[in-house]
Structures are given as C-alpha cells and as structure tokens.
N, C-alpha and C positions, 0 to 999 in steps of 0.2 A: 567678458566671462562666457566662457560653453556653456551650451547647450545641454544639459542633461538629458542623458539615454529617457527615452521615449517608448522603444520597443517593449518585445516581454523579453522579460527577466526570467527564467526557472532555474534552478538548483538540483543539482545530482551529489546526493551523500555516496564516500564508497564503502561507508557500512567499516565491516570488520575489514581493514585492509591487507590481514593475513589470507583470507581469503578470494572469493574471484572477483569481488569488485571490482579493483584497479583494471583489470581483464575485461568484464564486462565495457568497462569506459572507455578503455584504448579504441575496444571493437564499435563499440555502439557511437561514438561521438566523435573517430577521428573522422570521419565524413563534414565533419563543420557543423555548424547551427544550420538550423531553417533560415529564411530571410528575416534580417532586420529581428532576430534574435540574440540573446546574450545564451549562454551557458555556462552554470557555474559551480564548478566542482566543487565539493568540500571535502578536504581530507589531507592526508600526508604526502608530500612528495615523494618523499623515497618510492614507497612501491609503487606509485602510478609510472616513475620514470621504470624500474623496472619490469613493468610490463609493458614498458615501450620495446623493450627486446631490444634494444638499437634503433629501432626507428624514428623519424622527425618527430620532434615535439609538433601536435597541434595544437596545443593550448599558451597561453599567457600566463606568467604567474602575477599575480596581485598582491603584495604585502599590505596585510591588515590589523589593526590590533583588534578589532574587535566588527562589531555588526554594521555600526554605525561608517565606520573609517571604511571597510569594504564597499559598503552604498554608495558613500563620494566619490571612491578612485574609481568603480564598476560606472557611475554617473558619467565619469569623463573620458571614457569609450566608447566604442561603438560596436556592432555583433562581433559576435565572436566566440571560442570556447575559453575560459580564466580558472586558474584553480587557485583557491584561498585556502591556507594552511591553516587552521587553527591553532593558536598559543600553546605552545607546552609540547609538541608534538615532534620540532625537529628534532636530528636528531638520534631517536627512537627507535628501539629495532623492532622489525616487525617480520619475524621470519616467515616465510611463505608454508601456506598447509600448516598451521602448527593452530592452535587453541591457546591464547595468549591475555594476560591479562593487558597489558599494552593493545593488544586487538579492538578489546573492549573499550579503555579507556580513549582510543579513534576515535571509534563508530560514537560512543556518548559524547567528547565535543565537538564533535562534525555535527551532529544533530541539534547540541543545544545551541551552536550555530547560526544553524539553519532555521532553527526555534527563533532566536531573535531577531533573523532575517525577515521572517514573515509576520513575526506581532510590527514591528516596524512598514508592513506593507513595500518592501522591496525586490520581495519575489512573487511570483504570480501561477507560481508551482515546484511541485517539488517531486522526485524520482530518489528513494532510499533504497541504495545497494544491500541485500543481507549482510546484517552480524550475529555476532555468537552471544545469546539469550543470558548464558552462564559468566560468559566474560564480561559483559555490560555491566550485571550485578557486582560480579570480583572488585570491579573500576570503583563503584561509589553511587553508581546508578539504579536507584533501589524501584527501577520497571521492569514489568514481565517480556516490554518489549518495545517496537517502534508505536503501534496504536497507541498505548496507554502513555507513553512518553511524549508524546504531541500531543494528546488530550490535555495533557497537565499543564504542557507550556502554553501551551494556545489556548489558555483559560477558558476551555470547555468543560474539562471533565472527561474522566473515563467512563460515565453511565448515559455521557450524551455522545457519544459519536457508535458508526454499526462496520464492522468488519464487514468488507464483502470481496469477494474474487467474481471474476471474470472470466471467460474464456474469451478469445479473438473475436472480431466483429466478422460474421460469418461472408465467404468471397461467394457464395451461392445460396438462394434459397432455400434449399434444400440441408444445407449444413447443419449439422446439430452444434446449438451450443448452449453450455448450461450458466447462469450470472445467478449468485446466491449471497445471501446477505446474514448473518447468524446471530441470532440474538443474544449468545453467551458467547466468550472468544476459547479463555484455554484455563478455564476452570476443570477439576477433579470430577469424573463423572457424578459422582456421589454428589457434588454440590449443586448439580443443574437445576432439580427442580423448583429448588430455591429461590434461583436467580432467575427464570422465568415468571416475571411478573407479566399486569396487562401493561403496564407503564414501558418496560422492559421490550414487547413484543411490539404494541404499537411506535416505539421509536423507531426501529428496525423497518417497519410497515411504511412510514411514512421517508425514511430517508428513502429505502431504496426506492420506491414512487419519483422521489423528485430526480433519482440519480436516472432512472426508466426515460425517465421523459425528457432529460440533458442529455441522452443517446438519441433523441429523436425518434424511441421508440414506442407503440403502444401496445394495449392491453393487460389482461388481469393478472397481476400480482396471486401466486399462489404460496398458501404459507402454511409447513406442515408441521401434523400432529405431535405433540412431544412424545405419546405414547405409540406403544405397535397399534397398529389398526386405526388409530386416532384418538385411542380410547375406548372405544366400540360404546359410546354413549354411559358412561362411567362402570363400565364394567373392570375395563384395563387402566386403573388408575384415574382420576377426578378433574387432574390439570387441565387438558383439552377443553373438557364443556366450562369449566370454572374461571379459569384463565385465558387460552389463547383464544374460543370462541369470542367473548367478550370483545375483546380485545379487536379482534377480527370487524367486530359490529361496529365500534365505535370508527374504527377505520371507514368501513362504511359511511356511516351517517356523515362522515368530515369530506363526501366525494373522493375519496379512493377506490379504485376499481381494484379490489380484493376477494380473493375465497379461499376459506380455509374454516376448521385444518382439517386437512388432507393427509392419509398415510402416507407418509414416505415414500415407500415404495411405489405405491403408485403415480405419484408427484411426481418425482423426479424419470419415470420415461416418457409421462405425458410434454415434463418442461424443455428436453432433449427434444423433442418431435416439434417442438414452436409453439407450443399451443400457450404457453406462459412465461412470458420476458423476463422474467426472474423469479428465485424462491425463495422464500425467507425460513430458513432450519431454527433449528431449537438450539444445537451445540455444534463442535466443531466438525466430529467423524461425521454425523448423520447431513450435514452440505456437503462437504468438501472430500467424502472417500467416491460419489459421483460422478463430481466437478473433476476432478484430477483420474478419475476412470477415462475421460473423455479430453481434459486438456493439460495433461499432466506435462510441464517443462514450458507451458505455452501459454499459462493465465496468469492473469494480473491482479495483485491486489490494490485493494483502492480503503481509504478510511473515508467512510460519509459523513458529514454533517461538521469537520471542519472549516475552518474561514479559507482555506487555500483547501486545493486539491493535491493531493499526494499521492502517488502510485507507487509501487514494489514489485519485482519480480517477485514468482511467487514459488520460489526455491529459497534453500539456505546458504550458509558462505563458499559449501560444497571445497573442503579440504584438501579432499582426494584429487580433485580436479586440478587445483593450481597449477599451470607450469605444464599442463600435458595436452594443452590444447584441442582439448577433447569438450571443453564447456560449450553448451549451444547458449544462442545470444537470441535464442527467441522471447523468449519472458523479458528480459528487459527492455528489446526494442516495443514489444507492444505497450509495456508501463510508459515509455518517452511517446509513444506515440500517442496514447490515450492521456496522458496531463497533456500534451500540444490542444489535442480536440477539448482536451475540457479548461483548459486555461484562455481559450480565443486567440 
C-alpha cells in the first residue's frame, strides 16, 4: 500500500468561472507548486481549459465524487497542480464576461467543496478566486458572500470570524502599508451602530493581535473611533466612550498591546507611516476606502479566526476584463503567497 501524500495540501476555488478566475489560475499556478506541494483547483473544466488559450495543460485532472474520494486519489500522488470538478457542473455553460446564474452555482459548489475539504482536515489552506455576490444567491446560496459562507461550513459562525485585507508585505522599510481588520463586513450604513458591540469590537482586537504576530510582526494595534472625532468624549454620539473604549480596555487587561479609539483620520496616516501594524475600522468604507487608496489591485483579503487560513484577491470577478488580457495578477499571487507563509 502507498504512502499517502505527506506534504501541504492547499486549495485554489476559481470563484465565478465566468469571470477572471480561470485567468488568474492559468497565470498564477502554471509555474507548478512550490516543493513537495500539492495544488488543488476547484471548479469547472471548461473555462480553466479555456483560458489555457492553447497552451499545455499544467494540471492533472482527479475525478471525484465527493470530498472524501478527492482525499484518497490526491493521497496517492504526489506534488503537483490537480483540478477536481465538482458534481453537476460538467457540461455547463459558462460564458465568458457575462453575470450568470450557472456562474454562481460554480463558485457555491466549488466552495462547498472546499468546505468539506477542510472540516475533513485535508487541506491546509485555501486561495477563493472572486464570484458574483448576486449569482451565488440566484444558485440557492442564501450568503452575502465567501466570509459568511465558510463561517457557516466551518462551524464557526459569522459573528466569530473578522474580515481583514492587507496590503503587501513591505520590500523596504520605509514602505507604507496599511493591514485593517473591520468589525462589521457589508451591513447598510444605518445598521452599523448596532452591530458594533464590545463583544463585536474585542473579537476583531483580539483576531487581528494573533494574525500581527503570525506575521512576525510587533506592536500597538490601533483601533478607531466609530464616530468623527472619536466622539469628542460623548459629544458626537455616545458609542466610542460606551462601547469601543470598553472594549479597547478589556483588550488591554487580556495583554494586548491596543489603543484606541482614535479618529479615523488621524489613525490611518499615522498607521500608513508604521507607527501601527494594523487597524481595526468600525465598517467597511471607513478601513478599506484607505487600505485601497494605497494598495488598490494589490491587497489581500484574509478571514481570521477560521480553523484553516484562507486568502482572496481582493478585487471582484472583474467582467470587463475577461479575454483582454489586461487583468493584473498581483492580488492573487500575494493571496497564494501569504496562505504558503501562513499554512507552514
């Protein structure tokens, strides 16, 4: 009897495959694994060979009927790139650039997939190409997205894991770059303040802390005010001193190196200049319009406080692009690069 594969195992979804996924994987993975690696695609053949353009296949195909049978036959390999179709897919049209409910229905069993891939422990990370949010739902997929959607399978919870992006790991000191973590994801403005609890803010506080220092990097977490000014000590609304301060403190007390809340505005040029390895926002625009001022095409999103690590480029399926060769492949080589460093 073989040997079962020993090495890491990670997983590459291509998301909506009307989209640039299939592109992105051509570009980012015909170079081969790393050593004594596996990689392993999920999604539909057709358009990944399509966006072979003609070119050699670098991958293996793997027929599997499910999670379990892909572990066995990926078992009795050795490194290499594999891609496993999921059930129901062949077949399938998936026109290129187009908003698809077939798109969706992809990107949802490629993930649930990959969901089972990893409650089984046979992957040891994961890279989700962009899908279409609206097509996912179409399919029968009633999540707002890929976070909440691995929250659910990976018997977390959507109120236990913290969005956060990244920008590149800087090639000079002096480089700005900003790593933000958001206590709410893509709730209606109107419902933020609601959703910022202390429960809420210290989850946030304490993932990114543990992801800070899985970078091997130090110092103070700063985390800012939900209101302008921070509040101005309950002048501008009550939240800040009521909730995120608290909240802030009990961090403290637990040996987190934390301060806040801090205005916004002034958070984020201090956090740009190094002075704080990441920031923890209140909602989505007040991180991430920034974060993408400064690493927009080029940062990475990560979900904290699942059992695997998982990273996304941190663009959409980008439609328009398809087919024109014009997609930059920087967002996803840093997502494959950053699950390498955080998968060991």
């Amino acid at each position: 009897m073989s040997k079962a594969f020993s090495g890491r195992r990670l997983a590459v979804t291509l998301g909506d495959p009307c989209g640039l996924g299939p592109e992105l994987v051509v570009h980012g993975l015909g170079g081969g694994p790393a050593c004594d690696e596996q990689l392993v695609v999920i999604g539909p053949l057709g358009p990944l060979e399509r966006a072979l353009a003609g070119a050699p296949r670098f991958f293996e195909t793997v027929p599997a009927r499910d999670a379990a049978d892909a572990a066995a036959r990926l078992d009795a390999l050795g490194p290499g790139v594999f891609l496993v179709e999921p059930a129901g897919l062949a077949g399938l049209s998936f026109p290129p650039g187009e908003a698809t409910v077939n798109g969706g229905l992809a990107a949802g069993r490629s993930l649930a997939l990959a969901v089972d891939m990893a409650r089984a422990g046979t992957i040891r990370g994961l890279v989700t190409c962009p899908l279409n949010k609206a097509m996912l739902q179409a399919a029968g997929f009633p999540f707002p997205g890929h976070t909440e959607f691995l929250a659910e399978g990976l018997g977390v919870g959507a109120a236990n894991v913290t969005m956060h992006l990244c920008g590149p790991m800087p090639e000079t000191p002096d480089q700005p770059v900003l790593r933000v973590s958001l206590v709410t994801t893509h709730p209606a403005l109107a419902d933020v303040p609601r959703l910022v609890t202390r429960a809420a803010v210290l989850r946030a506080i304490r993932h990114t802390a543990a992801f800070v220092a899985r970078l091997g990097l130090s110092g103070r977490i700063g985390v800012c005010g939900l209101n302008p000014h921070a509040g101005e000590s309950g002048r501008i609304g009550h939240e800040d001193m009521d909730v995120v301060a608290p909240a802030v403190e009990q961090a403290r007390a637990q040996g987190i190196d934390v301060e806040g809340p801090i205005p916004a505005d002034t958070l984020f040029h201090f956090a740009a200049r190094g002075r704080y390895p990441a920031v923890v926002a209140m909602y989505h625009d007040q991180g991430l319009a920034p974060l993408k001022l400064l690493h927009f095409g080029e940062a990475v999103n990560v979900t904290l406080g699942l059992p695997i690590v998982r990273t996304s480029p941190d663009h959409g399926t980008g439609y328009d692009l398809v087919g024109t060769g014009t997609a930059k492949l920087t967002s996803f080589s840093a997502a494959l690069d950053l699950v390498r460093r955080l998968a060991g």
